[in-house]
C-alpha positions in Angstrom: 29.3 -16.5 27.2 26.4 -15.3 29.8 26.3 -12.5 31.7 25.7 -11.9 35.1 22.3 -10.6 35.9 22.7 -11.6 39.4 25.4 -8.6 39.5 24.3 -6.1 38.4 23.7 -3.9 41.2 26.3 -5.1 43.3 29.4 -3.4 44.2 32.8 -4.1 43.1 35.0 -5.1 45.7 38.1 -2.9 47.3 41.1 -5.4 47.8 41.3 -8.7 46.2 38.4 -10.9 44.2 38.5 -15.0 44.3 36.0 -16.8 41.6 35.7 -20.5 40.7 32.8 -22.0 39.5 31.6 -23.1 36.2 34.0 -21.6 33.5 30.9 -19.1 31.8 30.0 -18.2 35.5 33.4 -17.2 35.9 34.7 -15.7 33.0 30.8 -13.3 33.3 31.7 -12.3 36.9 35.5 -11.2 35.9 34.2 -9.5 32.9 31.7 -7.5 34.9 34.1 -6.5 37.6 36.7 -5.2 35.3 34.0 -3.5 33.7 33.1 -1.6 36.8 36.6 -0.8 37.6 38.3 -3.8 39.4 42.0 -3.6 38.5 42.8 -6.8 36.6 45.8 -8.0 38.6 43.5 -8.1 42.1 41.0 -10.7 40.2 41.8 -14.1 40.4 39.5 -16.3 38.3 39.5 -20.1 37.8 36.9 -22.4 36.0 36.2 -25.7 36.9 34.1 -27.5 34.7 32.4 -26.0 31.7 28.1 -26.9 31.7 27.5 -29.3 29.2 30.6 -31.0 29.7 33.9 -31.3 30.6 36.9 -28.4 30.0 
């Protein structure tokens, strides 16, 4: 899994968070906003294709 350089200074959001992407992208980005305190039921994640090949 990668992480998400691109994140790390930004701030988590208040309310709700929508990702879809590619499924590393994704599953990086939840994992770094539940790390910085998003509450896990107002993250909705999905991934789409995986890099490399399919899901």
């Amino acid at each position: 899994m990668r992480s998400a350089p691109g994140l790390a200074g930004a701030a988590v959001p208040c309310g709700f968070a929508w990702v879809a992407g590619e499924s590393g992208m994704v599953a990086a980005v939840r994992r770094h906003l539940l790390d910085r305190g998003q509450e896990p039921d107002r993250v909705q994640f999905t991934g789409y294709w995986r890099l490399g090949g399919p899901l």
